[in-house]
mmCIF file of the N, C-alpha and C atoms, coordinates in Angstrom:
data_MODEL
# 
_entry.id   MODEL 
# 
loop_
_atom_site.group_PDB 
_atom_site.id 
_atom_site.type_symbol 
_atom_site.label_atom_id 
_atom_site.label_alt_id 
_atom_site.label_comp_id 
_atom_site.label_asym_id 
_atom_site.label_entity_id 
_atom_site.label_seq_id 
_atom_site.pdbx_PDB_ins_code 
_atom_site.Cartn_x 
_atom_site.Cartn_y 
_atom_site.Cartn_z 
_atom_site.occupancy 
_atom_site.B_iso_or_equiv 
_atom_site.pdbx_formal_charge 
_atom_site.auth_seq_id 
_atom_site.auth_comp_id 
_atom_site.auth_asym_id 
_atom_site.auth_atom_id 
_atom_site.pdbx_PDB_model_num 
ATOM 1   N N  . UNK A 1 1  ? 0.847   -1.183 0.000   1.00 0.00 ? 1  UNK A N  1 
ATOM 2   C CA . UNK A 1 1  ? 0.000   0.000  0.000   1.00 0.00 ? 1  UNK A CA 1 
ATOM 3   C C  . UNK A 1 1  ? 0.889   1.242  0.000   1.00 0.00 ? 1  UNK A C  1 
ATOM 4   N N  . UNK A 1 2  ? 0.772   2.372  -0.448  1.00 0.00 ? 2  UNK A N  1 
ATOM 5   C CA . UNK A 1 2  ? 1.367   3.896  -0.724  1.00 0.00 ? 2  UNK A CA 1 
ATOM 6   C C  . UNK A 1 2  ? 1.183   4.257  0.569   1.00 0.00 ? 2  UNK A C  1 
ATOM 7   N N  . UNK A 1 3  ? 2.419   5.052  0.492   1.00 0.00 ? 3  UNK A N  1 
ATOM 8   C CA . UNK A 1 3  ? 2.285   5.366  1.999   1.00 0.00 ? 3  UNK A CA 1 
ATOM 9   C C  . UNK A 1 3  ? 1.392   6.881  2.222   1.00 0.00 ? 3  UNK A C  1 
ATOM 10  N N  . UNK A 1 4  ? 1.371   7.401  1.565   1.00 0.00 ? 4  UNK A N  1 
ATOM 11  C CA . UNK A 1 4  ? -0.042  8.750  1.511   1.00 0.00 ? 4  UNK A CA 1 
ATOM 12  C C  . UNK A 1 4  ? -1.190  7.834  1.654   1.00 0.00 ? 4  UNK A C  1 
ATOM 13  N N  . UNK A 1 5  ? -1.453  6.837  1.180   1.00 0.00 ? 5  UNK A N  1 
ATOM 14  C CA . UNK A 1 5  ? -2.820  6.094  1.551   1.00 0.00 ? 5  UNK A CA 1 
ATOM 15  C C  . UNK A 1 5  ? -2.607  5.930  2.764   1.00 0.00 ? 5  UNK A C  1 
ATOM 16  N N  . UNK A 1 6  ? -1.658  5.555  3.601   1.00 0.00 ? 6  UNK A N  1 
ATOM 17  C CA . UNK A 1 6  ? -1.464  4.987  4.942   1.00 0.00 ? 6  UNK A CA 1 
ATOM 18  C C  . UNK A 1 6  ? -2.158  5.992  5.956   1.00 0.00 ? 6  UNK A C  1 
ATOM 19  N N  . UNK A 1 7  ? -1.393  7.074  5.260   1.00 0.00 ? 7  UNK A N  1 
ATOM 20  C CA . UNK A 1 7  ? -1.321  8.284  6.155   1.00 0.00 ? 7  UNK A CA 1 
ATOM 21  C C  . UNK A 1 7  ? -2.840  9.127  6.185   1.00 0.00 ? 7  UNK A C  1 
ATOM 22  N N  . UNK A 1 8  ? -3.377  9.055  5.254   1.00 0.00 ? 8  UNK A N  1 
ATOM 23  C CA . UNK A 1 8  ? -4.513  9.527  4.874   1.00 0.00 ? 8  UNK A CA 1 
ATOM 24  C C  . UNK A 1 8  ? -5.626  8.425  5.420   1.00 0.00 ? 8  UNK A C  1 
ATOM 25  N N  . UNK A 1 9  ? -5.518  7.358  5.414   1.00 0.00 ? 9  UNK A N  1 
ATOM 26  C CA . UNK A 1 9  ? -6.208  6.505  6.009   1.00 0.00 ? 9  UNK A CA 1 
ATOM 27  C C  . UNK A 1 9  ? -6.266  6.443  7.866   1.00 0.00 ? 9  UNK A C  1 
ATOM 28  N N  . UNK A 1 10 ? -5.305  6.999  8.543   1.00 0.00 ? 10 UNK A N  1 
ATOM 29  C CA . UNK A 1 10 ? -5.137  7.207  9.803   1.00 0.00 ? 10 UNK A CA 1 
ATOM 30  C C  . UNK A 1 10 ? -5.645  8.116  10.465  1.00 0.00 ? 10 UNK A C  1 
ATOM 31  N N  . UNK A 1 11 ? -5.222  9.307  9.239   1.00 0.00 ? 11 UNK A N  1 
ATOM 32  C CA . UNK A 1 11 ? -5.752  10.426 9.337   1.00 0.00 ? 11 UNK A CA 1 
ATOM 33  C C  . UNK A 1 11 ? -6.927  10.834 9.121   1.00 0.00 ? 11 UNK A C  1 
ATOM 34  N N  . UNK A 1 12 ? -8.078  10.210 8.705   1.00 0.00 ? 12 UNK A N  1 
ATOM 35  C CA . UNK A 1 12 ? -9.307  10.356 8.105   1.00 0.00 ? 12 UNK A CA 1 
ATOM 36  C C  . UNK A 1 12 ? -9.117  11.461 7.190   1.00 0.00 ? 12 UNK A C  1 
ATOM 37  N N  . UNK A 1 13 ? -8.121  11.830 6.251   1.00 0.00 ? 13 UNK A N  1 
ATOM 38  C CA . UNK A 1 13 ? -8.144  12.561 5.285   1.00 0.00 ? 13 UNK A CA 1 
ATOM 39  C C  . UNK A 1 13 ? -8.424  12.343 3.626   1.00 0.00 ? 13 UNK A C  1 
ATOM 40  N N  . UNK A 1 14 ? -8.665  13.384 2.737   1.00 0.00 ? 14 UNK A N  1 
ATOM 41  C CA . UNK A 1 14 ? -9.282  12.790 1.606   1.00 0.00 ? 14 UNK A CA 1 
ATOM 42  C C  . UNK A 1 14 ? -7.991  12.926 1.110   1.00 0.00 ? 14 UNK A C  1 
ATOM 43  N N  . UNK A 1 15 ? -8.199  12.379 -0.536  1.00 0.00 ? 15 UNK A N  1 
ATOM 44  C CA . UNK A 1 15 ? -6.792  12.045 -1.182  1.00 0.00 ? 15 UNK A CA 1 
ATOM 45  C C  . UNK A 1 15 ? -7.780  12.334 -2.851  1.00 0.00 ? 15 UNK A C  1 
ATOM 46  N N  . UNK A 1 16 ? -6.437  12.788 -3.073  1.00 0.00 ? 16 UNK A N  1 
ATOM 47  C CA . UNK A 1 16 ? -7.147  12.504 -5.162  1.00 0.00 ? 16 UNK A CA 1 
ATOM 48  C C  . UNK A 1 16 ? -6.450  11.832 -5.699  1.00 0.00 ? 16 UNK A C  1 
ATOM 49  N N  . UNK A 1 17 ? -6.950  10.756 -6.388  1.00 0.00 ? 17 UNK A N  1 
ATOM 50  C CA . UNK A 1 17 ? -6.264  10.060 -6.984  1.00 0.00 ? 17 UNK A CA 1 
ATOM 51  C C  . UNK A 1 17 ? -6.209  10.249 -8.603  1.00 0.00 ? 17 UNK A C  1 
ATOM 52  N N  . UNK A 1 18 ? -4.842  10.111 -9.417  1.00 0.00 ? 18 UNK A N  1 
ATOM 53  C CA . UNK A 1 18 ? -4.999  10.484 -10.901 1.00 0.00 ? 18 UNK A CA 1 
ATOM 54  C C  . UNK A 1 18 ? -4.375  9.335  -11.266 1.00 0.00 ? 18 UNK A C  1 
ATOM 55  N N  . UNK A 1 19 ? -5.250  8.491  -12.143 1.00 0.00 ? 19 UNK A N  1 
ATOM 56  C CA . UNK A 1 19 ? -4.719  7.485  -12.849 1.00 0.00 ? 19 UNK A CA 1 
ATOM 57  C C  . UNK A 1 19 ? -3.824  7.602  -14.289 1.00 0.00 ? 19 UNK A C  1 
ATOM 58  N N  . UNK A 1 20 ? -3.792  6.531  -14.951 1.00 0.00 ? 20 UNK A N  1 
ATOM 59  C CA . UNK A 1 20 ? -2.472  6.744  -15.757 1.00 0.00 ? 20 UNK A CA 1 
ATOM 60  C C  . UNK A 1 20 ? -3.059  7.126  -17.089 1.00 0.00 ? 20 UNK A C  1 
ATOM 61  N N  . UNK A 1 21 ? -4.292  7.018  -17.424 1.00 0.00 ? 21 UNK A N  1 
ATOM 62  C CA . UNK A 1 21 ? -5.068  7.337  -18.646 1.00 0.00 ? 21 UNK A CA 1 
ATOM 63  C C  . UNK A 1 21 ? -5.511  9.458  -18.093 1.00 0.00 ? 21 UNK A C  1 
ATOM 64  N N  . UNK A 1 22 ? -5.009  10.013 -16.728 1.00 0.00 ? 22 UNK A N  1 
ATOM 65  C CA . UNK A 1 22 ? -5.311  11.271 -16.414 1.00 0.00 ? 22 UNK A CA 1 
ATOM 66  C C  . UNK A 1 22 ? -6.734  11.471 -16.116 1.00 0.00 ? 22 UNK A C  1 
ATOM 67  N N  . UNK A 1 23 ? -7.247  10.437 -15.840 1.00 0.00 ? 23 UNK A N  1 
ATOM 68  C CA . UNK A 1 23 ? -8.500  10.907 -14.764 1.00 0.00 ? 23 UNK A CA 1 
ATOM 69  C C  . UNK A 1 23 ? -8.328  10.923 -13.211 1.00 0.00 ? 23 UNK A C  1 
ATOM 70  N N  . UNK A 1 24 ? -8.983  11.881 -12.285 1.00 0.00 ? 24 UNK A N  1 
ATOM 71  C CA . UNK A 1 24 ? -9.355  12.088 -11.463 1.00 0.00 ? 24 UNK A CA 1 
ATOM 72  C C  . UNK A 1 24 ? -10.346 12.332 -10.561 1.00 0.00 ? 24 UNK A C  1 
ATOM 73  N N  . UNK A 1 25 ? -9.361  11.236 -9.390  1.00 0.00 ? 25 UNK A N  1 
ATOM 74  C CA . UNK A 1 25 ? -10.677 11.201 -7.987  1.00 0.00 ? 25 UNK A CA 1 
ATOM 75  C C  . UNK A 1 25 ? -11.004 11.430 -6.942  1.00 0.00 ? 25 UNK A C  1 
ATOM 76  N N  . UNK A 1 26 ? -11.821 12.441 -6.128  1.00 0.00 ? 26 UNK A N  1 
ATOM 77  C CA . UNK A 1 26 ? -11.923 12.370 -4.682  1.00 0.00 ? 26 UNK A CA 1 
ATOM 78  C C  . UNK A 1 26 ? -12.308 11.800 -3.888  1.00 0.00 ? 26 UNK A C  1 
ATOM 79  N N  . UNK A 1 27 ? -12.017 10.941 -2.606  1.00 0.00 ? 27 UNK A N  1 
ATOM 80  C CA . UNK A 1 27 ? -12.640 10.674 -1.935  1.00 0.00 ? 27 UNK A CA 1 
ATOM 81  C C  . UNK A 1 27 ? -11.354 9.937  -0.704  1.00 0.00 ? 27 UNK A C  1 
ATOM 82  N N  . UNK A 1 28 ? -12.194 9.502  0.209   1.00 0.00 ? 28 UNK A N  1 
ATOM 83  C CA . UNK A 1 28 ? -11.490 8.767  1.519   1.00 0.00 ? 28 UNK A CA 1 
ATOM 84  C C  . UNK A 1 28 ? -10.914 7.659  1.285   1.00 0.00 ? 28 UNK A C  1 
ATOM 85  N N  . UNK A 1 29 ? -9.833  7.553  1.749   1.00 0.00 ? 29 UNK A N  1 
ATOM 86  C CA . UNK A 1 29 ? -9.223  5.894  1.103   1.00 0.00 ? 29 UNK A CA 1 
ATOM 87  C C  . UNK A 1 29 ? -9.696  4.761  2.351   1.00 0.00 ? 29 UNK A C  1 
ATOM 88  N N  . UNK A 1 30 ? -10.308 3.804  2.157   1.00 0.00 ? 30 UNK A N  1 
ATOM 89  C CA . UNK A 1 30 ? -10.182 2.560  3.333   1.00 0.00 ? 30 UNK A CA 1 
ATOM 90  C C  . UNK A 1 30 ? -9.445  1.330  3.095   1.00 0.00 ? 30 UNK A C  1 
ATOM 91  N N  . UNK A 1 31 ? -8.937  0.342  4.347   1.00 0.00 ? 31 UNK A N  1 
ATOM 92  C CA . UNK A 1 31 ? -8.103  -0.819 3.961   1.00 0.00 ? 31 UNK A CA 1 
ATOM 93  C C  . UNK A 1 31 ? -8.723  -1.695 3.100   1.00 0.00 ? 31 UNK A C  1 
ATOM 94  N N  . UNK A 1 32 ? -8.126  -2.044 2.514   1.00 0.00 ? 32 UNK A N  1 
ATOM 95  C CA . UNK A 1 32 ? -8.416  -3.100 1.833   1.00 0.00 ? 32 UNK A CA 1 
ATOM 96  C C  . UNK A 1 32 ? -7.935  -4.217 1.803   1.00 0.00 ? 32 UNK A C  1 
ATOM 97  N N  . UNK A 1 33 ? -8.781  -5.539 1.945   1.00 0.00 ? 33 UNK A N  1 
ATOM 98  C CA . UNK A 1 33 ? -8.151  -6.865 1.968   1.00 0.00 ? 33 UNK A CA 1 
ATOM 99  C C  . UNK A 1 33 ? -7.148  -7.343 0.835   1.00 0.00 ? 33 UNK A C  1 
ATOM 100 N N  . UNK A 1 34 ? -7.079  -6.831 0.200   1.00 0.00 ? 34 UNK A N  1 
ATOM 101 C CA . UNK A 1 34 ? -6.555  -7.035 -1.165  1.00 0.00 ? 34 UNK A CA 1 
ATOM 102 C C  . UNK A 1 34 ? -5.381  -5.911 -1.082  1.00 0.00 ? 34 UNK A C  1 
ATOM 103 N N  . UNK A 1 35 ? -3.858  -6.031 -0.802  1.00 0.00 ? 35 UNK A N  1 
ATOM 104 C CA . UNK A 1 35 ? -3.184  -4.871 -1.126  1.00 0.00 ? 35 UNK A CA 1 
ATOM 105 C C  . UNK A 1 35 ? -2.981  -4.260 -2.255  1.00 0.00 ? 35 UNK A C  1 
ATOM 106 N N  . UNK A 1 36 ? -3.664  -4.961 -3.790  1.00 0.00 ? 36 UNK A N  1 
ATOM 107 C CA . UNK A 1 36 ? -2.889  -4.579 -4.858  1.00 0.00 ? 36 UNK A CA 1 
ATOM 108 C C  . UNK A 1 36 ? -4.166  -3.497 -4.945  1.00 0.00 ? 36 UNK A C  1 
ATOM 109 N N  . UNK A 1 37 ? -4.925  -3.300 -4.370  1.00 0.00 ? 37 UNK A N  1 
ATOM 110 C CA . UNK A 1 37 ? -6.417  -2.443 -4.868  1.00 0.00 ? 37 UNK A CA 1 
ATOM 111 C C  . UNK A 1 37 ? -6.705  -1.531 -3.537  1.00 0.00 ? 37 UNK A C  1 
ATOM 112 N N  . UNK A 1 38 ? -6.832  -0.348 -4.017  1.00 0.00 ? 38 UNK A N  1 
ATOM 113 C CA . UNK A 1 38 ? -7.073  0.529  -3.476  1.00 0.00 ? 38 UNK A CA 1 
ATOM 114 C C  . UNK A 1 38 ? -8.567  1.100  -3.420  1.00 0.00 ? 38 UNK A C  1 
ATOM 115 N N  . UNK A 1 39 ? -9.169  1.310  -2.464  1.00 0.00 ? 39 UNK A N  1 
ATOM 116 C CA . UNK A 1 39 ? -10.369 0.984  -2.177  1.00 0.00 ? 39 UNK A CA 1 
ATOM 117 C C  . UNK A 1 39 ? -10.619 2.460  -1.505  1.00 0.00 ? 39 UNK A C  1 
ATOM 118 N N  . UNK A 1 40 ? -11.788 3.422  -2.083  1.00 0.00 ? 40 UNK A N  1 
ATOM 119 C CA . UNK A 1 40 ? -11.879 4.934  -2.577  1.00 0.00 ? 40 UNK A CA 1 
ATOM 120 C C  . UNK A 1 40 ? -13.455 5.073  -2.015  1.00 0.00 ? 40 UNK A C  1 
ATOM 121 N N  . UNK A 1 41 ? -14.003 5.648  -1.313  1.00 0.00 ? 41 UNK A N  1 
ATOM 122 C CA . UNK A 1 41 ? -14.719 6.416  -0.728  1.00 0.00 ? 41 UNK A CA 1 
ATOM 123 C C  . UNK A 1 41 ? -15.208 7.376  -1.539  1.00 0.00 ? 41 UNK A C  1 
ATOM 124 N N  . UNK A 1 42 ? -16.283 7.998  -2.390  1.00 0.00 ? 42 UNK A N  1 
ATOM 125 C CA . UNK A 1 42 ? -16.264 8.849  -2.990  1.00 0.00 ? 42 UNK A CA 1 
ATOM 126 C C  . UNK A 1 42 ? -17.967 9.201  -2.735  1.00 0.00 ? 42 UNK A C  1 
ATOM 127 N N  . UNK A 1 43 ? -18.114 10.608 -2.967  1.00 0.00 ? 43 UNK A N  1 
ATOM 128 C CA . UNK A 1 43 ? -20.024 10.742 -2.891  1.00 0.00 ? 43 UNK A CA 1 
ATOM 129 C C  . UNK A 1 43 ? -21.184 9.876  -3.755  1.00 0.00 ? 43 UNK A C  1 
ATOM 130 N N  . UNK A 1 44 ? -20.005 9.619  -4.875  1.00 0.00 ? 44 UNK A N  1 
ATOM 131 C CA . UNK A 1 44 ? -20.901 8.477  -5.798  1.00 0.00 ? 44 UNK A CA 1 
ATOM 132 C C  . UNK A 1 44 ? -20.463 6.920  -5.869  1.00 0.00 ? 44 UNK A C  1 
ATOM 133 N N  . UNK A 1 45 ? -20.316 6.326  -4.336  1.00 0.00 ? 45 UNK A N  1 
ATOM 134 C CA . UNK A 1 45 ? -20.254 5.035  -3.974  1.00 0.00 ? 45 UNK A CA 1 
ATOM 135 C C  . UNK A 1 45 ? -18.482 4.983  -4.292  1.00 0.00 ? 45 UNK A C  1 
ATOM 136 N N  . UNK A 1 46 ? -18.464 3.780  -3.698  1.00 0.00 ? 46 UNK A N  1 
ATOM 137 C CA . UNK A 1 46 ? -17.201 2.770  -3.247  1.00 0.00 ? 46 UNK A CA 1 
ATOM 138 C C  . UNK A 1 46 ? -16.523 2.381  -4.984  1.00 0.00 ? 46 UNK A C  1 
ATOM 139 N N  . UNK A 1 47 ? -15.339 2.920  -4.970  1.00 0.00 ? 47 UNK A N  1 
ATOM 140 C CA . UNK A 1 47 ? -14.654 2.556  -6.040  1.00 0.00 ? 47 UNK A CA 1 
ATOM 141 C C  . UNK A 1 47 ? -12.853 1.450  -5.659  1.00 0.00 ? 47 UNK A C  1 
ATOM 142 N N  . UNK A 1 48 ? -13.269 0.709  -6.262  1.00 0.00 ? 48 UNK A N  1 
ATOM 143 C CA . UNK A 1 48 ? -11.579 -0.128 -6.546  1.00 0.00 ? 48 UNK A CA 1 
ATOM 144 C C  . UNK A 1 48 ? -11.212 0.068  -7.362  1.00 0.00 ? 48 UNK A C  1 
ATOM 145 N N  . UNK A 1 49 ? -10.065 0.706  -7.288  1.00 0.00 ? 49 UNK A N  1 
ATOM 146 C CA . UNK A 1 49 ? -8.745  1.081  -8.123  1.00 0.00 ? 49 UNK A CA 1 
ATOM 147 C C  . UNK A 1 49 ? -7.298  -0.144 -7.950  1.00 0.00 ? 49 UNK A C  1 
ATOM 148 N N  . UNK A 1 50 ? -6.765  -0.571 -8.828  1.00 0.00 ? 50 UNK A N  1 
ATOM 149 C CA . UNK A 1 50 ? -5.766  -1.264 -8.486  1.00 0.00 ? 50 UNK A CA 1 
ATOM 150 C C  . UNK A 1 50 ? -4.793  -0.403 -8.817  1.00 0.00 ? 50 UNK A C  1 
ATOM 151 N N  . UNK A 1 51 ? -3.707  -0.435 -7.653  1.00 0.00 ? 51 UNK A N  1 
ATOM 152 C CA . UNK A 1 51 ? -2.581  0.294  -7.508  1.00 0.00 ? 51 UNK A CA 1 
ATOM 153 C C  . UNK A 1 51 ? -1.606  0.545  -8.470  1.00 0.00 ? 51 UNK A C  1 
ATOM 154 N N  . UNK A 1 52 ? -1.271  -0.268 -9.749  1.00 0.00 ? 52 UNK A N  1 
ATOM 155 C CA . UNK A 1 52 ? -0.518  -0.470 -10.728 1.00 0.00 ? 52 UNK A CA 1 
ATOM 156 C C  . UNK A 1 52 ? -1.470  0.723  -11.821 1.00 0.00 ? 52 UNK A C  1 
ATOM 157 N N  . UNK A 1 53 ? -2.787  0.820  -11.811 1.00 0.00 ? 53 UNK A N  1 
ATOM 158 C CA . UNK A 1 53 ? -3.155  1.889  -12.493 1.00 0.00 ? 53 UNK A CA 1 
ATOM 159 C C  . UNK A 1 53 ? -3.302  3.239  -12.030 1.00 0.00 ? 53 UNK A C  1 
ATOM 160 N N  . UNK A 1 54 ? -2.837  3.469  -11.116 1.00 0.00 ? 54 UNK A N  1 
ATOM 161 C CA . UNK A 1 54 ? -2.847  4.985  -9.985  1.00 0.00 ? 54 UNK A CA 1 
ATOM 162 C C  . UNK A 1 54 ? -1.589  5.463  -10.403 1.00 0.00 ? 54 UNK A C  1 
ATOM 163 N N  . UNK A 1 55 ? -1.277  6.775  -10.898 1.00 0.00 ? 55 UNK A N  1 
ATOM 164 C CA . UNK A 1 55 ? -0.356  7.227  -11.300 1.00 0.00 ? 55 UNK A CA 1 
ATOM 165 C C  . UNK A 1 55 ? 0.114   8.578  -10.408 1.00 0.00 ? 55 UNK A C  1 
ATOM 166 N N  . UNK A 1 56 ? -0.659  9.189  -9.685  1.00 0.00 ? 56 UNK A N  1 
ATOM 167 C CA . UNK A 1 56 ? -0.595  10.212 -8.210  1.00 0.00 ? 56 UNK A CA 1 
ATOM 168 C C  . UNK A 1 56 ? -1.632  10.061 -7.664  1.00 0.00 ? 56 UNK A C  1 
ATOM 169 N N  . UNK A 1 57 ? -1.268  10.280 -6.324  1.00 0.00 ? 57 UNK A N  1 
ATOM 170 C CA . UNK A 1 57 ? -1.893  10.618 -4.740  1.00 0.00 ? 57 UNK A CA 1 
ATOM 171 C C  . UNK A 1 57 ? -1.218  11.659 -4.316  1.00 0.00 ? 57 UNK A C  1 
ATOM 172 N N  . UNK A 1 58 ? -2.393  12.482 -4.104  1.00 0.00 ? 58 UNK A N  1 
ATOM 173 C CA . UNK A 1 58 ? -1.956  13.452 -3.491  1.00 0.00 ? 58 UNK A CA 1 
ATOM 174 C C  . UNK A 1 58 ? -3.676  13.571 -1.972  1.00 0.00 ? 58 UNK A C  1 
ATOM 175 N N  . UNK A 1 59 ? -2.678  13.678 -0.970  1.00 0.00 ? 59 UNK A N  1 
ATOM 176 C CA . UNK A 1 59 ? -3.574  14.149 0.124   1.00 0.00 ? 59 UNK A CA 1 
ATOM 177 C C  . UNK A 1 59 ? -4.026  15.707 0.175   1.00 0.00 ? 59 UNK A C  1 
ATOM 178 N N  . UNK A 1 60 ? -5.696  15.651 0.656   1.00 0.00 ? 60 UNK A N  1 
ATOM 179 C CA . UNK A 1 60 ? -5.573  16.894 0.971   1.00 0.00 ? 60 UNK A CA 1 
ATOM 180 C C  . UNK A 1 60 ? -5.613  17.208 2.246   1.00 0.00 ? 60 UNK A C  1 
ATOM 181 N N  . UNK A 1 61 ? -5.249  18.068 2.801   1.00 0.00 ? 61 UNK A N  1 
ATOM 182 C CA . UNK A 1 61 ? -4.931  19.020 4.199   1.00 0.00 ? 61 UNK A CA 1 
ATOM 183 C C  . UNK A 1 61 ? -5.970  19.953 4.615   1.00 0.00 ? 61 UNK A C  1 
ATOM 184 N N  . UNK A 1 62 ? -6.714  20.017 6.080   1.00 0.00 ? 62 UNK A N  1 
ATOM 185 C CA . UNK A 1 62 ? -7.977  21.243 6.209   1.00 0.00 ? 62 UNK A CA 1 
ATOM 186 C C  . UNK A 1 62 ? -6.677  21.673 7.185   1.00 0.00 ? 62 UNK A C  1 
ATOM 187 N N  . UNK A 1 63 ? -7.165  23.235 7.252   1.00 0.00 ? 63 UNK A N  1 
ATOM 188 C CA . UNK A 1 63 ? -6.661  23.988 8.478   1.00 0.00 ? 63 UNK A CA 1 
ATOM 189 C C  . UNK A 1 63 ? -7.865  24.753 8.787   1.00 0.00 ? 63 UNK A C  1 
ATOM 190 N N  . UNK A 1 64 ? -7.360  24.190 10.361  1.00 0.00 ? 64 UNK A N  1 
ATOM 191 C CA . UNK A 1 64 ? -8.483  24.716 11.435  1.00 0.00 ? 64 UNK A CA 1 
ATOM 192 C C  . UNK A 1 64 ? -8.278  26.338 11.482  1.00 0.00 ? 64 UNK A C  1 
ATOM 193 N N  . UNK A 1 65 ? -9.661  26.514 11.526  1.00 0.00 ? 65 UNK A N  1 
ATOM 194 C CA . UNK A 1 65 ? -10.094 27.892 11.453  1.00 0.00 ? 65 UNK A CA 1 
ATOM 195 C C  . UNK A 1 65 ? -9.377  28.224 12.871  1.00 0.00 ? 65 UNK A C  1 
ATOM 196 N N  . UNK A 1 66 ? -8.787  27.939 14.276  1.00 0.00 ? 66 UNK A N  1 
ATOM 197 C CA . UNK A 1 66 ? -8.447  28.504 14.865  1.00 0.00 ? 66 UNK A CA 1 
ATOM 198 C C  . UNK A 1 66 ? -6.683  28.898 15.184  1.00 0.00 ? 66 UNK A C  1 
ATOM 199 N N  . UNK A 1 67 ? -6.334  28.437 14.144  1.00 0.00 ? 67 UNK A N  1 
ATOM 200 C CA . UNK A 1 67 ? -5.357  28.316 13.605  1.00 0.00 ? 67 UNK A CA 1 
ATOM 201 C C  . UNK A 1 67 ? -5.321  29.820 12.986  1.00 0.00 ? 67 UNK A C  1 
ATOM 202 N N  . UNK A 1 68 ? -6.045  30.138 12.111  1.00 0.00 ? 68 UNK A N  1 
ATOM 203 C CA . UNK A 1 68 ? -6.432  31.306 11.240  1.00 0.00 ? 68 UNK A CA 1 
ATOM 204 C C  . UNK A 1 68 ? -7.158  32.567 12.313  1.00 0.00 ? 68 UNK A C  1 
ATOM 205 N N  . UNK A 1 69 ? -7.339  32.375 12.993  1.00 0.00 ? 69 UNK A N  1 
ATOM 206 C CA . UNK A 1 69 ? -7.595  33.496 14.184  1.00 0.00 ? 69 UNK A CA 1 
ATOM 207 C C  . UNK A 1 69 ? -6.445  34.873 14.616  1.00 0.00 ? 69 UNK A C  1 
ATOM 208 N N  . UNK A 1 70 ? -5.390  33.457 15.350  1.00 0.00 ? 70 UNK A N  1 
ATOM 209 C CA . UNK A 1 70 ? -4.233  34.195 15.567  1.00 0.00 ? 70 UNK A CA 1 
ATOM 210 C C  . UNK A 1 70 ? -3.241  34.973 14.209  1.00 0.00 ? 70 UNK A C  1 
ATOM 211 N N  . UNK A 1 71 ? -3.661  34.831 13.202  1.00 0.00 ? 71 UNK A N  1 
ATOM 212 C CA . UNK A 1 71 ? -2.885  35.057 12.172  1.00 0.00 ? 71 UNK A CA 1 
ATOM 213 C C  . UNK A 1 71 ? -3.042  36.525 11.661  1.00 0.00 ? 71 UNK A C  1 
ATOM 214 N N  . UNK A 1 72 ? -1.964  37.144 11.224  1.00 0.00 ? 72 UNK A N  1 
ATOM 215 C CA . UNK A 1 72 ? -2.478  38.949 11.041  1.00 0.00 ? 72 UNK A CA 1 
ATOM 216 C C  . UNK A 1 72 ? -2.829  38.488 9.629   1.00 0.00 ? 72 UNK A C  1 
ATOM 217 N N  . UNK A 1 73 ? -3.444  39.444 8.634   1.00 0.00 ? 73 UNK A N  1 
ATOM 218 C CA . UNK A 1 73 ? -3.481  39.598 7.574   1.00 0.00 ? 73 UNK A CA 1 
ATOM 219 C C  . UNK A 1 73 ? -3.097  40.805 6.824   1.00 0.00 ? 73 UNK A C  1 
# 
């Protein structure tokens, strides 16, 4: 398994995934019994991706609004 999936999976964070034909996807990654398939959370149901066709992961990051408080502008 990728280790941004790992991390994103721990993290309850979303991830996009871009396969090797250049489509792209959002959603939550969960384990999967199967390591070669990556298993995608998305608003329009549960997608398997196998890992050999995933060409980037990239996680995304929220910052807490209180974080943004203390900050001048």
């Amino acid at each position: 398994m990728n280790k941004e999936v790992e991390i994103a999976i721990r993290r309850n964070q979303q991830i996009i995934v871009r396969n090797t034909s250049g489509q792209s996807v959002t959603g939550f990654p969960e384990r999967s019994a199967d390591s070669s398939i990556l298993l995608l959370r998305t608003v329009q149901g549960n997608l398997w991706i196998p890992f050999e066709e995933v060409d980037q992961i990239t996680r995304l990051l929220s910052i807490r609004s209180h974080h943004l408080s203390s900050m001048a502008l």
